[in-house]
MARSEDO-727026 format. One record per residue (C-alpha): residue in three letters; x, y negated, z. Coordinates in steps of 0.2 Angstrom, whole numbers, plus 5000, padded with zeros to 4 digits. Each point is the difference from the previous one (the first is absolute). Last residue first. Layout:
% MARSEDO-727026
alaXYZ
...
% end
This chain:
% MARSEDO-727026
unk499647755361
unk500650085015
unk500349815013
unk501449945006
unk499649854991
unk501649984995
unk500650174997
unk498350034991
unk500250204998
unk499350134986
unk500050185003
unk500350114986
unk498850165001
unk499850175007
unk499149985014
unk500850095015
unk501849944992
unk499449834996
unk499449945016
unk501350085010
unk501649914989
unk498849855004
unk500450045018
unk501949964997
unk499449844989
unk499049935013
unk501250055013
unk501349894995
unk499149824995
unk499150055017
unk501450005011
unk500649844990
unk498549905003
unk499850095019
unk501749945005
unk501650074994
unk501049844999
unk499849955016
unk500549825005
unk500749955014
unk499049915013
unk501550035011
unk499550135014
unk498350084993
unk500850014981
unk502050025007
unk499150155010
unk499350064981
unk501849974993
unk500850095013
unk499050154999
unk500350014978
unk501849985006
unk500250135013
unk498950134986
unk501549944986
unk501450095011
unk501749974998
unk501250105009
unk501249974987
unk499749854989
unk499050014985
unk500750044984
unk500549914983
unk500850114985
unk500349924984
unk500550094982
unk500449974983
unk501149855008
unk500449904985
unk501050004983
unk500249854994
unk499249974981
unk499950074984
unk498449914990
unk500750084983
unk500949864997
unk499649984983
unk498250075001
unk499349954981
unk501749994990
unk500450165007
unk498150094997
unk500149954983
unk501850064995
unk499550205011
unk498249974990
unk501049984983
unk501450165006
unk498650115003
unk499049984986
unk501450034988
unk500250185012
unk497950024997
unk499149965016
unk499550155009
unk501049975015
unk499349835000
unk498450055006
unk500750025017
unk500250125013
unk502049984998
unk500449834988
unk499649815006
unk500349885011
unk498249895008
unk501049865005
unk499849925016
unk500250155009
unk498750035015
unk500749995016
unk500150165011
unk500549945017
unk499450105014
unk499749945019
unk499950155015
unk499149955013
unk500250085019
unk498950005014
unk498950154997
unk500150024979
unk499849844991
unk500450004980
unk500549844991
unk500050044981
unk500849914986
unk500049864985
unk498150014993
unk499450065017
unk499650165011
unk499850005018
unk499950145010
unk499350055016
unk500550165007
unk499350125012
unk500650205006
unk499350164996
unk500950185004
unk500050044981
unk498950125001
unk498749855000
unk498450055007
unk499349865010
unk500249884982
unk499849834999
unk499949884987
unk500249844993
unk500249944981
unk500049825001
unk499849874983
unk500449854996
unk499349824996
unk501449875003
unk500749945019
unk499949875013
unk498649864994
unk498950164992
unk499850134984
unk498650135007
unk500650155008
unk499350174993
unk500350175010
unk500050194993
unk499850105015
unk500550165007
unk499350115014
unk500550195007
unk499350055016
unk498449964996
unk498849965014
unk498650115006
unk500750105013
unk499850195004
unk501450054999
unk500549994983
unk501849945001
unk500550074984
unk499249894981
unk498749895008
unk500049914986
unk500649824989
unk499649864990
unk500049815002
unk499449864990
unk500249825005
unk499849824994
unk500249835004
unk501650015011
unk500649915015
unk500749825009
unk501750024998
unk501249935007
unk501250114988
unk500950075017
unk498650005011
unk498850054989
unk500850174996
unk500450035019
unk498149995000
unk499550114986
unk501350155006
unk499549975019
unk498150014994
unk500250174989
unk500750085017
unk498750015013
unk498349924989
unk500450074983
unk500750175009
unk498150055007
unk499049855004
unk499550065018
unk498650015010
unk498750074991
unk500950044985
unk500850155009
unk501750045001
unk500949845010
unk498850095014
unk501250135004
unk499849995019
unk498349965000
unk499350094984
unk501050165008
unk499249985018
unk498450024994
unk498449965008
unk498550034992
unk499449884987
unk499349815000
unk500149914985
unk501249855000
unk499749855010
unk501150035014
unk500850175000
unk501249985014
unk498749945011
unk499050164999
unk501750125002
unk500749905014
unk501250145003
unk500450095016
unk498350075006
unk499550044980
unk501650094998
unk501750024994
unk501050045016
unk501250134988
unk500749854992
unk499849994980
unk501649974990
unk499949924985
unk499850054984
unk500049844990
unk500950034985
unk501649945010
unk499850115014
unk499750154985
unk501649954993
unk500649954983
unk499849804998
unk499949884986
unk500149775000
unk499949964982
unk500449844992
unk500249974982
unk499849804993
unk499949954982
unk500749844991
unk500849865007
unk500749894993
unk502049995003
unk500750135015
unk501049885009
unk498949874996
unk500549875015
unk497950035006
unk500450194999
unk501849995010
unk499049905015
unk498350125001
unk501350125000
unk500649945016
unk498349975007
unk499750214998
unk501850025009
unk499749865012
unk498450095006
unk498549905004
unk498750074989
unk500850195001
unk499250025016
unk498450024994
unk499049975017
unk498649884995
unk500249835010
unk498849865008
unk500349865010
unk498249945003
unk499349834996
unk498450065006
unk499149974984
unk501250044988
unk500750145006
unk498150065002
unk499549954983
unk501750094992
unk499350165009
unk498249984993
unk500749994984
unk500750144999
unk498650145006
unk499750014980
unk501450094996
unk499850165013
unk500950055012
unk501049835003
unk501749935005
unk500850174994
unk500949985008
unk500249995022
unk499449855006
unk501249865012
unk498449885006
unk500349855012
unk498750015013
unk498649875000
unk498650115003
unk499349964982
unk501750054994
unk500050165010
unk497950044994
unk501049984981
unk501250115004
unk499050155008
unk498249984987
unk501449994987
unk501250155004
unk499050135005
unk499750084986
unk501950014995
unk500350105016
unk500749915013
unk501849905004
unk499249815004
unk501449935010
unk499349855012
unk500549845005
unk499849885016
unk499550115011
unk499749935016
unk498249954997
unk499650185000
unk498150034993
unk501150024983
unk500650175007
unk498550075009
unk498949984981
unk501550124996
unk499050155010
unk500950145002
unk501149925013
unk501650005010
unk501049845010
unk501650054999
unk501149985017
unk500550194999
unk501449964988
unk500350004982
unk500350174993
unk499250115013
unk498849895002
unk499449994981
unk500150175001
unk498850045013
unk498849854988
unk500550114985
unk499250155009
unk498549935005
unk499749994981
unk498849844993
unk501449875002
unk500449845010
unk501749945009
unk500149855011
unk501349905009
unk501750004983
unk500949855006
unk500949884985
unk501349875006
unk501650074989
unk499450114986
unk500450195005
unk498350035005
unk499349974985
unk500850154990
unk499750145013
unk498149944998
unk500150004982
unk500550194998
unk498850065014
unk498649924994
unk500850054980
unk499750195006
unk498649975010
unk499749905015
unk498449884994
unk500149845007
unk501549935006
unk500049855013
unk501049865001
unk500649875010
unk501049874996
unk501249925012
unk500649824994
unk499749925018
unk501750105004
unk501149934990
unk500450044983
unk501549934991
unk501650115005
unk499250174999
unk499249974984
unk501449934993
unk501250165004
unk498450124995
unk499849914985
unk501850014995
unk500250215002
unk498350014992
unk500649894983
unk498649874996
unk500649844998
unk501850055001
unk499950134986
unk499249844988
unk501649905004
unk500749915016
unk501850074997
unk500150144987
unk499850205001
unk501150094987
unk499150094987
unk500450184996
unk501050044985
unk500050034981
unk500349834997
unk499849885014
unk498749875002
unk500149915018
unk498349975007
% end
């Protein structure tokens, strides 16, 4: 990637935009798979992110959504609508991996759903593409990193940002030192809507008859039916993680990706349910205070993350950097790089004690400080600041697809497999952890384990 001043980025030959650019992909794709590399794939769970992922996978060359499963008829109608009458349809998942013609399968439920689903997929020998969080709870971890063990399974949580060239590109400007050492990290990710608060809509067809209501509450208490738990259920701890699990785990693992990090030691968040109270129990509001550990790819520092679902601001998301020598901030798919060096000598006057100094006083430190810092440490004026962005038209979904099809095609590997899935979740659903009980929460990044 080209640097400019104060411009966009131009594209470069066989660069990092190359590798993963969509226009790119789709040119290669097209001219290198044959037929005998058809995969087939089936989506289960046609929600919001169902629907979101499917659209996505069917644009990589050589992948044919066959089968569609969900709890509510009417996503299955849908399903047709939007992808043709050929769909095989099912309520019952269990249908799905009894197909030895499907060769992978998108795992877009609830949270609660998400390890008996995946894990049964890898045992089925499907190639596994799970919504995040990876897990509902902490402790189901492991038993995802056993299965993709076991069965050798290509494996891959859906954050997106994991294979995006703008989040690899400041993986590149941090390891060069662009900002210096770092120091703290800010990222928030804010909204102001009630569809963005999780007040979505509910169809008039709501009922026992149309909805899979038993099966949709799997191993959690039973309770009457209730369309609003079914179709808002990112609102209630039973099968959902609240906005540590949706949007705290995008902010952690974007984070890890560009300081190849593998997480922090310690947590403490804080928070409410401050506006949206309808019922759910989630706060709407959450920040944490987060430790990392010194490691091989950065120093100790520490993240302050938040979210807030009432923001009068309008929301939006930003992860920012902040370092001895500058500050590298991504927003969407542009980075902006700022140089603010520290001076090599210290000067002197202003907001300083030598202001009081007696006039005599004044001229001796003024001789002193000459003889001490001769030059002054001037130097070149640089660039005070760098903007890089992605290509137009670029989409970081179409590359997080092609690299989990490169991962069943090519043996390529996938970087957010269940360790890294888990390395980010842990810490997002620690968040939950310490909010309900009111304490730090420590975290064995190497031993994956809450120690």
């Amino acid at each position: 990637m080209k640097k400019v001043a104060g411009t966009a980025i131009a594209t470069s030959g066989l660069g990092v935009l190359d590798s993963f650019g969509r226009d790119v992909i789709l040119q290669e794709e097209e001219q290198t798979y044959s037929p005998n590399d058809k995969i087939n794939v089936a989506t289960i769970g046609m929600g919001i992110m169902g629907f979101n992922n499917t659209n996505t996978t069917i644009q990589i060359p050589g992948v044919e959504l066959v089968a569609i499963c969900d709890l509510y008829d009417g996503h299955l109608t849908s399903s047709k609508e939007n992808f043709g009458n050929h769909l095989f349809t099912t309520r019952n998942y269990k249908e799905i991996l009894d197909r030895k013609d499907i060769d992978a399968v998108i795992v877009a439920t609830p949270d609660h759903w998400h390890d008996k689903i995946a894990i049964d997929a890898m045992n089925a020998g499907k190639a596994v593409y799970c919504e995040k969080p990876m897990v509902h709870k902490i402790s189901e971890g492991q038993s995802f990193i056993d299965a993709e063990k076991k069965n050798n399974a290509v494996f891959q949580v859906g954050s997106q940002g994991v294979s995006s060239i703008v989040n690899r590109k400041a993986a590149e400007l941090y390891k060069s030192g662009a900002i210096g050492q770092l120091i703290m990290v800010e990222t928030y990710n804010d909204r102001h809507s009630a569809m963005g608060a999780w007040q979505y809509s509910i169809p008039t067809d709501a009922s026992e008859k149309t909805i899979g209501w038993k099966q949709f509450l799997g191993d959690n208490p039973k309770r009457d039916f209730d369309p609003v738990r079914f179709f808002r259920w990112r609102n209630y701890q039973d099968y959902g993680t609240g906005v540590a699990g949706d949007l705290f785990v995008h902010l952690f693992s974007g984070l890890h990706v560009v300081l190849d990090s593998l997480g922090p030691e310690k947590i403490y968040a804080a928070g409410g349910l401050r506006y949206w109270k309808d019922g759910r129990d989630v706060p709407d509001v959450m920040l944490a205070v987060v430790d990392y550990p010194e490691s091989s790819t950065h120093g100790a520092f520490n993240l302050q993350i938040r979210v807030n679902f009432v923001d009068g601001g309008g929301g939006g998301s930003m992860l920012k950097l902040v370092g001895s020598e500058g500050t590298m901030q991504i927003r969407g798919n542009t980075i902006t790089v700022k140089s603010n060096k520290m001076a090599a000598s210290p000067g002197y006057g202003g907001w300083d004690t030598y202001e009081t100094f007696s006039e005599r006083q004044k001229k001796d430190y003024a001789k002193w400080y000459d003889e001490k810092y001769p030059n002054k440490g001037y130097k070149m004026q640089e660039p005070g600041e760098l903007i890089y962005k992605a290509p137009k038209g670029y989409s970081s979904d179409i590359a997080h697809h092609t690299v989990f099809y490169n991962g069943i095609r090519k043996g390529t590997p996938i970087v957010e497999n269940a360790t890294f899935g888990l390395r980010a979740a842990a810490p997002s659903l620690a968040t939950n952890v310490s909010y309900f009980e009111k304490r730090i929460v420590s975290w064995d990044p190497l031993k994956l384990k809450l120690s």
